[in-house]
C-alpha positions in Angstrom: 1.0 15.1 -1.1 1.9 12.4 -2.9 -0.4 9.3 -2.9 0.9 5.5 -3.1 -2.3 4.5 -4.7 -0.8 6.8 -7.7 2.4 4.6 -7.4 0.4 1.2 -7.2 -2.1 2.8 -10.5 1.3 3.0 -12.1 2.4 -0.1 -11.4 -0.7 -1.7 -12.8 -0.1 0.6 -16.2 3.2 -1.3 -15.9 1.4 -4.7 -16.1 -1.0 -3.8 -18.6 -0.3 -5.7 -22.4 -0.8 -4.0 -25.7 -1.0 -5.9 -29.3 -2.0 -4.7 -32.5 -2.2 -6.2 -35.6 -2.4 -4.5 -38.5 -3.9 -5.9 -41.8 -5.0 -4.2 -45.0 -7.6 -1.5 -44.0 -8.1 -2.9 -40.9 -6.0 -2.0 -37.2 -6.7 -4.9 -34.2 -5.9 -3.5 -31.2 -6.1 -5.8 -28.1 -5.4 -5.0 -24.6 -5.3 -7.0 -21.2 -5.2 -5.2 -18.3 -3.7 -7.4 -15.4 -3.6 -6.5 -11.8 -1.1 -7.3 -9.5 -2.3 -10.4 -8.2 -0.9 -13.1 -5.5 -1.6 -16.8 -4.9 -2.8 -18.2 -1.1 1.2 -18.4 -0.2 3.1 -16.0 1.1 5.9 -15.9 -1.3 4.3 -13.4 -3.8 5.5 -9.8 -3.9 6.8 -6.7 -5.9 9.8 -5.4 -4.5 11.5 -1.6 -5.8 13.3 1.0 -4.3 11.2 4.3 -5.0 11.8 7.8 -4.8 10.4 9.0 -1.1 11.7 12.5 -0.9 7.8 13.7 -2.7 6.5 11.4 0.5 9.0 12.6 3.5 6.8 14.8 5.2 3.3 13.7 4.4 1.3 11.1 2.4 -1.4 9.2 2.2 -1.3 5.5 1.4 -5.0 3.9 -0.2 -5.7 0.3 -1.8 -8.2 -2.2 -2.4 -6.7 -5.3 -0.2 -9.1 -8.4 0.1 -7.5 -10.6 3.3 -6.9 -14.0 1.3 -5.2 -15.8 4.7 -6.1 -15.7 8.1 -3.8 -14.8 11.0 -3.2 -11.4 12.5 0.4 -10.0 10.7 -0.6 -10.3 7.1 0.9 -7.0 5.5 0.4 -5.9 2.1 2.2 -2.8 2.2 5.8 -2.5 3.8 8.4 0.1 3.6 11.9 -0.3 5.4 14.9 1.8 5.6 18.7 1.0 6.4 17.7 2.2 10.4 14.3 0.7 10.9 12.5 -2.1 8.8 9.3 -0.9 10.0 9.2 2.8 8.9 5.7 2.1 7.0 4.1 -1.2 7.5 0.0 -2.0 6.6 -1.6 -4.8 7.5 -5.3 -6.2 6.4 -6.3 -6.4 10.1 -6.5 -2.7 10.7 -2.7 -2.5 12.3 -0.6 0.5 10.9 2.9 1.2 11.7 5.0 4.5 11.0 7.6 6.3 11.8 7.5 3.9 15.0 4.0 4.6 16.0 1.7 1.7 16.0 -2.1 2.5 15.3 -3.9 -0.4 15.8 -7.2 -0.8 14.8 -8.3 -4.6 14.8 -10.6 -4.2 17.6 -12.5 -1.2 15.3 -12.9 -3.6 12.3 -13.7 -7.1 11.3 -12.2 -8.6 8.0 -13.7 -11.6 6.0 -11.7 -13.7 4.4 -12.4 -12.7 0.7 -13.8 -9.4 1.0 -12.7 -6.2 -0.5 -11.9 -3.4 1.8 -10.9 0.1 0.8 -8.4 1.2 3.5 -6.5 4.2 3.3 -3.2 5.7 6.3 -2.3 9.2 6.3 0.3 10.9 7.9 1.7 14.8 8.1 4.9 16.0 9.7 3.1 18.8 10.5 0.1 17.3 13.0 2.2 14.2 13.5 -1.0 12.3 12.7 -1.6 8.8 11.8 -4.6 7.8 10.9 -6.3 4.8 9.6 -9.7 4.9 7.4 -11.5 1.5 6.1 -14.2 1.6 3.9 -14.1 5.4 3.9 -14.5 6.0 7.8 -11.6 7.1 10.0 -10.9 4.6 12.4 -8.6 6.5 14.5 -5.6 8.2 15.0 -2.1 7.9 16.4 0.8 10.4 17.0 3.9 10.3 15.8 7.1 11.6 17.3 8.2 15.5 16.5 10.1 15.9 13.2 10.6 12.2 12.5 10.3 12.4 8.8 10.4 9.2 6.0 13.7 8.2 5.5 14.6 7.8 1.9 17.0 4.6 1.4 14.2 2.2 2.2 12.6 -0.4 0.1 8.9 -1.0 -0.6 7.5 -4.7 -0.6 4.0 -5.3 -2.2 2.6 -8.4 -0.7 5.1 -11.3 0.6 3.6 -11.4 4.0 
């Protein structure tokens, strides 16, 4: 099972810097390491078109996510595909949507503006279940419908909502 946190670490290798200066006998070697970060508007994001066939029949999607703007849709993980724009969609309220199942959460869980929260979806073909963990501790679960896997001509979006 592929994990998207494992994508997202890779994108932050992508946005890491490396200098070095070299001078006689001596090697300076400087590195920033910079997060993907967004500003308080809505207009930030990352968008690619990955590879889903290791993700099709299971994954599990993890991140850090601190909730920056209230409201209720605020999504920082989307995935959409030619047939439905809302084949993966997490939001920092504890509302999950795959496959066409909605999992919703908010009443489980109460996010402050400016706090970290670990939250972590999983899905398998195999149980059909979607589940939704904050801060380590299942929430619960939803079931989706029987052999609807990932479609693979989507597009993910990091941030932007």
């Amino acid at each position: 099972m592929l994990c998207f946190s494992t994508l997202l670490a890779i994108l932050g290798l992508l946005l890491t810097a490396e200098s070095s200066v070299d001078e006689p006998g001596q090697r300076l070697v400087e590195r920033r390491y910079r997060g993907l970060k967004f500003g308080a508007a809505n207009q930030d994001y990352v968008l690619f078109k990955p590879r889903m066939e290791p993700v099709q029949e299971s994954y599990s999607l993890c991140g850090w996510v601190k909730k920056i703007l209230s409201g209720e849709r605020k999504y920082w993980f989307a995935y959409g595909t030619s047939s439905n724009v809302d084949e993966i969609h997490s939001a920092d309220t504890g509302l999950f949507r795959t496959l066409g199942t909605i999992v919703d959460m908010r009443s489980k869980v109460t996010v402050q503006l400016g706090t970290w929260r670990h939250v972590c979806y999983t899905w398998s073909l195999t149980t059909r279940a979607a589940s939704v963990y904050y801060d380590g501790l299942l929430l619960g679960s939803g079931t989706t419908p029987s052999g609807r896997k990932v479609g693979l001509d989507g597009y993910v979006v990091l941030g932007n909502e």
